[in-house]
N, CA and C of each residue as an Amber inpcrd file, in Angstrom:
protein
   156
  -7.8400000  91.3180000 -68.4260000  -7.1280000  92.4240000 -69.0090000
  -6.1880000  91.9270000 -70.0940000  -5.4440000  90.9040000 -69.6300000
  -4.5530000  90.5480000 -70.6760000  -5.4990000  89.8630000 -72.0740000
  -6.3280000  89.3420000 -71.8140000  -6.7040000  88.8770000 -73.2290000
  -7.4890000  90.1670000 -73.9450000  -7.7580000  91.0990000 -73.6760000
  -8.3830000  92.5270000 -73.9670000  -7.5010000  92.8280000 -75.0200000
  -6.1220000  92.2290000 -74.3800000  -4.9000000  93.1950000 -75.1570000
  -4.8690000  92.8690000 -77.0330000  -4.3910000  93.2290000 -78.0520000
  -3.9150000  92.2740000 -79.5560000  -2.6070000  91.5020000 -79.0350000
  -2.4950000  91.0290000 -79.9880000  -1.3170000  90.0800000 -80.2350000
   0.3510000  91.0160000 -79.9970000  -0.1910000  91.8960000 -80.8330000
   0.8730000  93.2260000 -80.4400000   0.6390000  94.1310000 -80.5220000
   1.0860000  94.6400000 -79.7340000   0.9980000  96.6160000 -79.2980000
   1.8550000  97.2040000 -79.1620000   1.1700000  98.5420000 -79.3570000
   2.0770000  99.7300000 -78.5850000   1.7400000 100.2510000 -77.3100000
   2.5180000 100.5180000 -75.8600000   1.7710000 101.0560000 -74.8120000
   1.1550000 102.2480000 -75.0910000   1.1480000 103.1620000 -75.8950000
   0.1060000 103.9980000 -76.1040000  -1.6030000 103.0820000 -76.1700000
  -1.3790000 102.2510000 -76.9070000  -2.7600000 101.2980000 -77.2080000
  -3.2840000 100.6280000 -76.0720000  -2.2720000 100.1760000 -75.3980000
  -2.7090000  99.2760000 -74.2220000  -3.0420000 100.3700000 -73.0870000
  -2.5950000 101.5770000 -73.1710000  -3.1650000 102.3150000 -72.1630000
  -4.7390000 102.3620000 -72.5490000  -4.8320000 102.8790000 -73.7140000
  -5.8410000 103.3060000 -74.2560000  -6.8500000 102.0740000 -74.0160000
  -6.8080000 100.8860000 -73.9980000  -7.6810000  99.9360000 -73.4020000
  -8.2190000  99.6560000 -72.2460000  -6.6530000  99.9970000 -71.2100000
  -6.7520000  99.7790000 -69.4250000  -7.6680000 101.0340000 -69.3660000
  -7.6380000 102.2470000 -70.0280000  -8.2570000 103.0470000 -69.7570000
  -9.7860000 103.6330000 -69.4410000 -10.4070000 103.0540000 -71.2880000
 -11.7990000 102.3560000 -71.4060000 -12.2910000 101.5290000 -70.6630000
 -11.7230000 100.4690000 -69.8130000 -11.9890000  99.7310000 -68.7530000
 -12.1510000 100.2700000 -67.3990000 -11.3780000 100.8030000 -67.4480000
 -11.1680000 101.7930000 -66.2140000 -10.4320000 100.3430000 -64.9510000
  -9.8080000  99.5860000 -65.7090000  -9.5350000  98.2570000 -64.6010000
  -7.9050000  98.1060000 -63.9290000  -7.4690000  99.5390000 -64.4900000
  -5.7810000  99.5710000 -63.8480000  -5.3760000 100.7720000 -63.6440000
  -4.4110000 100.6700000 -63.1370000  -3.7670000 102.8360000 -63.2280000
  -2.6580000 102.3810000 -64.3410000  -2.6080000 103.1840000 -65.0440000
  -0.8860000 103.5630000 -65.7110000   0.2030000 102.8790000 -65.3990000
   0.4300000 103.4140000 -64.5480000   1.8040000 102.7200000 -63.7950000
   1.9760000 101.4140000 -63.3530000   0.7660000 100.8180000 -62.9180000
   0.7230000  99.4020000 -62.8040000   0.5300000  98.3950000 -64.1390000
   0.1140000  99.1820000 -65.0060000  -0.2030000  98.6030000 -66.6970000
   1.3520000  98.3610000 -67.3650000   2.3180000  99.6340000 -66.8080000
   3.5290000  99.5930000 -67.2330000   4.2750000  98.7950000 -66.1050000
   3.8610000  98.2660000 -65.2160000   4.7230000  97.4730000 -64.8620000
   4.3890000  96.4760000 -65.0150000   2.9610000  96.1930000 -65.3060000
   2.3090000  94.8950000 -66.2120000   3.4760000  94.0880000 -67.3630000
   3.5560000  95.3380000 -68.1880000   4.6700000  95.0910000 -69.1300000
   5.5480000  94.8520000 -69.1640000   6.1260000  94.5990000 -67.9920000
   7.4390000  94.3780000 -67.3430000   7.6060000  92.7730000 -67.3260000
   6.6020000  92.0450000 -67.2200000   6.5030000  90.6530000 -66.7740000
   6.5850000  90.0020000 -68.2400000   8.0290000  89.2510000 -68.2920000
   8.6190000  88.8240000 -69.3670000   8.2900000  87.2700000 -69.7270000
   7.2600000  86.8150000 -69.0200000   6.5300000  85.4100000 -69.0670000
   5.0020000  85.7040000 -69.5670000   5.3680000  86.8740000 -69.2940000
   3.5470000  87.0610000 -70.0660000   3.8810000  88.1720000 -71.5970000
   5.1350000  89.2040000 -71.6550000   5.1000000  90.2080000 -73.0030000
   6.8070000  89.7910000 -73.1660000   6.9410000  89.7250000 -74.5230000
   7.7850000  90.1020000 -75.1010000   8.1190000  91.7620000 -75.7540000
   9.1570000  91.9740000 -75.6430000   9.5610000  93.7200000 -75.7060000
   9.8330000  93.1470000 -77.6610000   9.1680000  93.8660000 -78.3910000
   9.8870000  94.3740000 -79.6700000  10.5400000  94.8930000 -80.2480000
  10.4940000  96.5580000 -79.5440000  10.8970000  97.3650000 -79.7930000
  10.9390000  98.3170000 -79.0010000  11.0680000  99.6280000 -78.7940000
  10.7800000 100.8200000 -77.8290000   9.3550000 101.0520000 -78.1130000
   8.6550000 100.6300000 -77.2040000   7.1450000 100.7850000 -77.0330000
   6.2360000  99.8020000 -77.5480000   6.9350000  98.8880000 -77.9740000
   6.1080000  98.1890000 -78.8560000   6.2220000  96.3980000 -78.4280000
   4.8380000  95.5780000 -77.8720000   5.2370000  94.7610000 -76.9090000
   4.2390000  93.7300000 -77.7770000   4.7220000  92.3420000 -77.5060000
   3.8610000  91.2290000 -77.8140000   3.7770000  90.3040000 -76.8030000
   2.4780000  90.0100000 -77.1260000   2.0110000  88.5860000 -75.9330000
   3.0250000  87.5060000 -76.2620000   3.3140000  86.6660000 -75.3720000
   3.8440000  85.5180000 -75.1590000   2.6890000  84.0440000 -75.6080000
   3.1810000  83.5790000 -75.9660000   2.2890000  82.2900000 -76.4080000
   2.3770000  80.7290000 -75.5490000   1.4050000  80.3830000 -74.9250000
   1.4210000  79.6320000 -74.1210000   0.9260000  78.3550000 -74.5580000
């Protein structure tokens, strides 16, 4: 799932991916986003991968 994602998004977009997959619910996608070792927050809604 995570490499599915771009480099950066908006959670509108990343829903729109988990969705087509059909491989998460909503709410767990947004708490996906929550995990600050894997996304950096940009902005209000707007999230980037972390670089490893």
């Amino acid at each position: 799932m995570f490499d599915k994602l771009p480099q950066q998004f908006k959670t509108s977009e990343g829903i729109e991916i988990i969705s087509k997959e059909d491989s998460m619910k909503i709410r767990s996608f947004k708490n996906f986003l929550k995990d600050e070792k894997l996304f950096k927050k940009i902005a209000h809604g707007i999230y980037e991968k972390q670089v490893f």
